[in-house]
N, C-alpha and C positions, 0 to 999 in steps of 0.2 A: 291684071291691073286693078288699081284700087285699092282704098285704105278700110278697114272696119273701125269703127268706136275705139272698139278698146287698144288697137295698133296707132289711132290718133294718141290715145291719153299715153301710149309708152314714150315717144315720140316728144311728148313735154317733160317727162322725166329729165333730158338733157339740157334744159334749162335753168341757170340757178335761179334759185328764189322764184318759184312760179308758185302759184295756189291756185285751186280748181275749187269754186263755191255752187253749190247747188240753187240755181233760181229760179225755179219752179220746171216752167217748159225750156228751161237750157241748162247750161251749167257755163258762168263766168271764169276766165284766164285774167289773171291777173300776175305782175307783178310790184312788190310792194303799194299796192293796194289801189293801184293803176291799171284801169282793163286795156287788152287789147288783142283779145277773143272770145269768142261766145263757140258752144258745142250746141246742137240740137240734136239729142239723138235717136230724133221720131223721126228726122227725116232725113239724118245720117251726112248735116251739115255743117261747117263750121264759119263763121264769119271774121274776117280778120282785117287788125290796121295793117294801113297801107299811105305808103303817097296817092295823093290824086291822078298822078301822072301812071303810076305803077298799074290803079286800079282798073284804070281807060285800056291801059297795053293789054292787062290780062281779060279782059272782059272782050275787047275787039279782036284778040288772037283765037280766041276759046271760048266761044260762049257755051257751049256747051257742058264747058269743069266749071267759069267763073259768071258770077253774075254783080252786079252793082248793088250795095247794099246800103249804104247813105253816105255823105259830106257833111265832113264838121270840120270845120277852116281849113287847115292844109291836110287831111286826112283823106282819102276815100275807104270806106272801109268796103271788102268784097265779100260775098260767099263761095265757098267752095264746097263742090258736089264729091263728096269722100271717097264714092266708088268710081269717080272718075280721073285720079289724079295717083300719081305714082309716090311711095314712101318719100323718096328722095329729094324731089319738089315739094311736098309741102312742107316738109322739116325746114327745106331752106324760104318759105313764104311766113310761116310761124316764128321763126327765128327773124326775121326781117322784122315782124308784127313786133316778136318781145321787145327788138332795138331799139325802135322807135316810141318806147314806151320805159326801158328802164332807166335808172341814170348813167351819166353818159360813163365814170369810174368801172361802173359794171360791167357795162356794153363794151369795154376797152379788153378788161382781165376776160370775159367770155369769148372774143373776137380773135385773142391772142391762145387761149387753149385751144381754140376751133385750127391756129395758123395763119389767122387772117388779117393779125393785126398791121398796120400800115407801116411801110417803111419808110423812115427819116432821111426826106432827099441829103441830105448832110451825111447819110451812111451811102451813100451811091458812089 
């Protein structure tokens, strides 16, 4: 179990338009020039947007992978402990972070290659 550094940074590959800037003691996630994660890889964490509601569930289910990381209006953003969480969960906690951060055109064409885009009660 558990992710390393570099199997985090593969992991965003699958993002369009993401950029990874170097900020001294982290390294910044961004899309189109909107953050919504931070890498530390001293201590092999990542922090990520979140709803406030998401970041309460994950942090009271697991404290042990999530921890609370600050509130900024509707946001709670979390950390996450790298070696304690599985590839597959954090691709889908990073992917949540980018949505709520890219515009929503993007968020639609990325949701719909992933299969997840929503279907039109009018097609049921």
């Amino acid at each position: 179990m558990g992710v390393t550094v570099d199997e985090f940074l593969g992991l965003l590959e699958r993002l369009p338009e993401h950029k990874v800037a170097d900020g001294g003691d982290w390294t910044s996630l961004k899309v189109r020039g909107r953050g919504f994660g931070y890498l530390w890889e001293r201590t092999e964490t990542v922090g990520l947007k979140a709803t406030v509601t998401e970041q309460l569930a994950l942090v009271a289910e697991r404290p042990d992978v999530f921890e609370v990381q600050f509130t900024a209006g509707r946001f709670g953003w979390v950390v996450v402990h790298l070696d304690r969480i599985e590839p597959d969960e954090l691709f889908e906690l990073v992917a949540e972070a980018w949505c709520l951060t890219a515009p929503t055109t993007m968020v639609a064409e990325f949701e719909a290659s992933l299969g997840l885009a929503e279907t039109n009660s009018d097609d049921l």
